[in-house]
N, C-alpha and C positions, 0 to 999 in steps of 0.2 A: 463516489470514488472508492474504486481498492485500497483499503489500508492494509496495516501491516499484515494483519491475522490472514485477512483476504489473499494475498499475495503471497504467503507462506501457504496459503493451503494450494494456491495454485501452484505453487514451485514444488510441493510433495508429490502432490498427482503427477504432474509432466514428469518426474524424475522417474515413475514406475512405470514410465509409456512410451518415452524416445529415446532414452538413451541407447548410443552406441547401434544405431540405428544408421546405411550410409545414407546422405543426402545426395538426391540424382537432379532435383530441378528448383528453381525456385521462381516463382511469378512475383515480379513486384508492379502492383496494380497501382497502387496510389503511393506516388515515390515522394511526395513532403514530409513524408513519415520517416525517413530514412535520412541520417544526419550524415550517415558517409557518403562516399561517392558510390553510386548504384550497380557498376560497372565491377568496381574491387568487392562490394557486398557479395553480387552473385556471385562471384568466381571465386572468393575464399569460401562459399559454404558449401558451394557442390562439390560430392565427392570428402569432405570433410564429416564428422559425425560429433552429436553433444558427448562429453563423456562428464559432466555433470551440471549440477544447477543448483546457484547460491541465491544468496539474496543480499542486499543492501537497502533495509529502509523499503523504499517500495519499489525499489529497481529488481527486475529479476537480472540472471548474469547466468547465461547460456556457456558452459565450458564449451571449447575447442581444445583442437590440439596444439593452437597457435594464436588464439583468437580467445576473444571474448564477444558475444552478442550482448550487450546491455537492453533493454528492453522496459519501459516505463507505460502502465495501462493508462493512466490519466484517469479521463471521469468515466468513461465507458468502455475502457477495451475490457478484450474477452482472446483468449484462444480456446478453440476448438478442433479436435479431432474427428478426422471425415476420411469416406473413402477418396479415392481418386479419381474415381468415375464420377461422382456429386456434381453436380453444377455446382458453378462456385455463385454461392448468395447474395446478397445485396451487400454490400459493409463490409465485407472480405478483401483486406489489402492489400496482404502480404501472405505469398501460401508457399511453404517448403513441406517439399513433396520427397518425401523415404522410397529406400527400393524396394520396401515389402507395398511401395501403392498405398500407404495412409498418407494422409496431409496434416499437417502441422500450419491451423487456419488462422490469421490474427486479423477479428473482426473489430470495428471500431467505428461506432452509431456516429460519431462528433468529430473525427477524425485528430485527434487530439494529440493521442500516443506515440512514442517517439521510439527507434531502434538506433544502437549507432551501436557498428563493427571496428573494435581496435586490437591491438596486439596484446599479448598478453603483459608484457613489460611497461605497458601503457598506464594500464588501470589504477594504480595511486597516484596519477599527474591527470586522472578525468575528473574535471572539474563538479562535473554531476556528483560523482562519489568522494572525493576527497572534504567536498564540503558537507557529508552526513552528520549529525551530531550522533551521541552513545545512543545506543537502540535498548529497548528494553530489557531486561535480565543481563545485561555489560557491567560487569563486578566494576566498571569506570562510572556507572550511572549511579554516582552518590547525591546524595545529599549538599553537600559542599558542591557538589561540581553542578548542581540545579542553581543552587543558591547566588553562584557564583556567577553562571549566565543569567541571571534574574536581576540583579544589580543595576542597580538606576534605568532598569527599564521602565517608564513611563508608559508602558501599553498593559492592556488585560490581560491576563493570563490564559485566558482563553487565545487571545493570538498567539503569546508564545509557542503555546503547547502543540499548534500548529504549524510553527518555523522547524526545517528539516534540519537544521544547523543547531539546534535544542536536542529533540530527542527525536529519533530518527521513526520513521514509520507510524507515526499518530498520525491521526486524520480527525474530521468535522465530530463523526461520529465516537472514535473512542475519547477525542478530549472532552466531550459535555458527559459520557458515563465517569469519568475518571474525577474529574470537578462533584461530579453527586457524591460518590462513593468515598472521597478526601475529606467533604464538605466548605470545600471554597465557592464563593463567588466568583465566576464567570467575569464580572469585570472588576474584583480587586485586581488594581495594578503588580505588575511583577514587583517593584523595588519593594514592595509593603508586604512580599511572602514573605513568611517566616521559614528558620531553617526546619522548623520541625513540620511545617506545611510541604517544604519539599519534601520528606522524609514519608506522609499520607499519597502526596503525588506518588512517587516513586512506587511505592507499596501498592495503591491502586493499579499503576498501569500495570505491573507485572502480576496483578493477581486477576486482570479486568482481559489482557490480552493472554492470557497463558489460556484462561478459561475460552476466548471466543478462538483459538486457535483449533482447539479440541473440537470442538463444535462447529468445526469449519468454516468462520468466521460469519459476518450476519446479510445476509439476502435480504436487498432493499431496492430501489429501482437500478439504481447502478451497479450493482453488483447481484447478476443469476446467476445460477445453474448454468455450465456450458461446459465442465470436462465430467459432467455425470455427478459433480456435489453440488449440493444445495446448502448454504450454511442454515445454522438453528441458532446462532446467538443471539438472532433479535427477539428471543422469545425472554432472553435475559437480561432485554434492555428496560433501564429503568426511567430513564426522561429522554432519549433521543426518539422524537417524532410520537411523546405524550402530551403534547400541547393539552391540555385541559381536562387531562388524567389525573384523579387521582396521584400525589407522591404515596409511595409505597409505605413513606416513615410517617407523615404526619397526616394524610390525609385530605391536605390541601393543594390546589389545581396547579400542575405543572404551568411554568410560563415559555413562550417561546420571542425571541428577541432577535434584535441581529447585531453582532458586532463585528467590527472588519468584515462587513458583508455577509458573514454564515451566519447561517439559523444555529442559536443556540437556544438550549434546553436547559431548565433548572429549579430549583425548587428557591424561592426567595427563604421558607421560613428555616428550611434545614440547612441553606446555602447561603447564611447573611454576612 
């Protein structure tokens, strides 16, 4: 799945390629994807143009001049830039077509990913966004305020880290590198972090995502190359998908587990 790095790199590229751009057509091929009504989607985007693109956590947020597109990849989306003349491919759902004849193509293997068009006075009553937690580098994402949603929680910390309503924009892969590089266990319970464990959290995710940002975040099955980047940060991953790797610190074979169903990654003797 696109995490956060993922989804900022794609929200950078898109912004140097459509913007301000008019929109003349839009094909919606496979409309379960589409949480508004299909009928107000097309007709508020034609003839309308982005004039920019934000982000929340892992939602991209398509400006209009009256509108917002929200837009969530899930496990597999992808957009892609094509001519107009291209057949359109397999897994191509939703295609908005510019009048310079590019398309603006959202491909999706699982059909998973979801669009919904609101107003722009909308967007802090959309329940998707209003329930983000602080995102990484959020001078609000302290210490106290981890510690604080950490509290009599009974689950792993590895789920937490995972809940979007915690910290916003983490996913499978950056909570198992963030857990190595803090030195937590993966399944010490939330109530039993210390404040100063939130304080390595914290510190990691923003030294762990700043870096895979730069780096265009990391290329794994779910996540290629498809507006012309490729990320490189999995050359800088340390136990996500090293099952029986050498750990970098001690020496001894990465484990792979599962808790609340995701494959987690960890070193027992540097993460006890």
């Amino acid at each position: 799945m696109p995490e956060i790095a993922e989804v900022e790199t794609v929200r950078n590229t898109l912004k140097k390629q459509i913007l301000h751009k008019k929109i003349k057509d839009v094909k919606i091929i496979y409309g379960k994807m589409i949480e508004s009504d299909l009928k107000e989607f097309k007709s508020n985007l034609i003839n309308n143009e982005f004039v920019d693109i934000k982000r929340r956590g892992k939602w991209l947020i398509f400006e209009l001049h009256d509108y917002y597109l929200l837009s969530h990849l899930r496990m597999e989306g992808k957009f892609f830039l094509k001519n107009n003349q291209e057949p359109i491919a397999k897994h191509e759902h939703i295609i908005i077509t510019f009048d310079d004849d590019t398309d603006l193509r959202y491909h999706d293997t699982r059909k998973f990913g979801r669009m919904n068009l609101i107003k722009k006075e909308d967007l802090p009553y959309c329940e998707a966004i209003k329930k983000q937690g602080e995102e990484p580098f959020s001078a609000n994402l302290t210490k106290e305020y981890l510690k604080n949603k950490l509290t009599n929680k009974n689950i792993p910390i590895k789920t937490l880290l995972l809940d979007q309503t915690i910290i916003s924009g983490l996913g499978n892969i950056y909570a198992n590198e963030v857990l190595f590089a803090a030195r937590i266990n993966p399944l010490k319970l939330g109530k039993d972090i210390t404040l100063g464990e939130c304080e390595k959290i914290i510190k990691a995710t923003n030294k762990i995502i700043k870096e895979a940002i730069s780096m265009g975040g990391t290329t794994i099955k779910s996540y290629t190359s498809s507006l012309g980047v490729t990320g490189r940060f999995q050359q800088k991953l340390k136990v996500h998908k090293k099952e029986g790797d050498p750990c970098s610190l001690c020496g001894l074979p990465i484990r792979k587990i599962k808790i609340g169903g995701r494959s987690t990654y960890f070193c027992e003797n540097c993460q006890k």
